[in-house]
C-alpha positions as CSV (number, residue, x, y, z in Angstrom):
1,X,5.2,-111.9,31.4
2,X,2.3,-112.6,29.4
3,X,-1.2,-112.3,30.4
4,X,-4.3,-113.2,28.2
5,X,-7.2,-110.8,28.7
6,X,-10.2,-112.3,28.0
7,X,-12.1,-109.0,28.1
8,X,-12.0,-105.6,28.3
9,X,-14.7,-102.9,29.9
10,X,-14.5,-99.3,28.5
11,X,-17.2,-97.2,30.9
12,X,-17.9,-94.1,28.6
13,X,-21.4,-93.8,29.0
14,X,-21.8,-89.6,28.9
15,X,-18.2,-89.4,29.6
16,X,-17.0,-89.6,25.5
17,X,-20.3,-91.1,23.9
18,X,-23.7,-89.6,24.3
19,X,-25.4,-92.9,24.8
20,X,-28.8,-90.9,25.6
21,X,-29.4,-92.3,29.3
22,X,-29.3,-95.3,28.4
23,X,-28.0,-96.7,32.1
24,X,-30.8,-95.1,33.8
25,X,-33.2,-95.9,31.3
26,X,-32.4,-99.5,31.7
27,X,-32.4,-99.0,35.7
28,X,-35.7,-97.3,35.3
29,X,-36.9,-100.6,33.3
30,X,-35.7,-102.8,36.5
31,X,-36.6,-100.8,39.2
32,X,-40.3,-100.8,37.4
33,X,-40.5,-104.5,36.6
34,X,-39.9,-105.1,40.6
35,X,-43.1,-103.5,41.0
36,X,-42.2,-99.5,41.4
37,X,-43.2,-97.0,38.7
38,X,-40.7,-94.0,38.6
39,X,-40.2,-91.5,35.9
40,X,-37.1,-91.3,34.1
41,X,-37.1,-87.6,35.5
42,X,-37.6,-89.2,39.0
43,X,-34.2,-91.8,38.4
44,X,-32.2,-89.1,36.9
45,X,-32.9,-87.0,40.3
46,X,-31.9,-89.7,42.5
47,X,-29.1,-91.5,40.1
48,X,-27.4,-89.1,38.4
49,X,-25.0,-86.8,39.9
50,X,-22.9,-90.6,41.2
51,X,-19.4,-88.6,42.0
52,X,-21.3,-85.9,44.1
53,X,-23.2,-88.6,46.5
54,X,-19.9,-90.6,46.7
55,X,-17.8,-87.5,47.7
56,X,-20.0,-86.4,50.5
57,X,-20.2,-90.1,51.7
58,X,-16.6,-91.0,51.1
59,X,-14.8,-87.9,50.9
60,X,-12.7,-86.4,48.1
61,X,-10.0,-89.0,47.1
């Protein structure tokens, strides 16, 4: 069987690259331009950290 990817995501972002916050840079630039104005410090506190959050709402998997 054959199949024909059209393409592929790698998510590496702080994982095997230091891509220099770059997600939560941009996120900052978005939650801004709908009219908020957080700090990069203040997104980091809140996004970073994603696998904690999920674990205490989802539980350890």
């Amino acid at each position: 069987m054959s199949i024909n990817y059209k393409m592929v995501v790698f998510d590496m972002a702080g994982t095997t690259v230091n891509e220099d916050n770059l997600v939560y840079k941009t996120l900052k630039e978005e939650i801004n331009a709908a009219g908020f104005t957080l700090t990069l410090d203040q997104v980091l506190a809140h996004g970073a950290g994603k696998e904690t959050v999920n674990s205490k709402i989802f539980g350890e998997r």
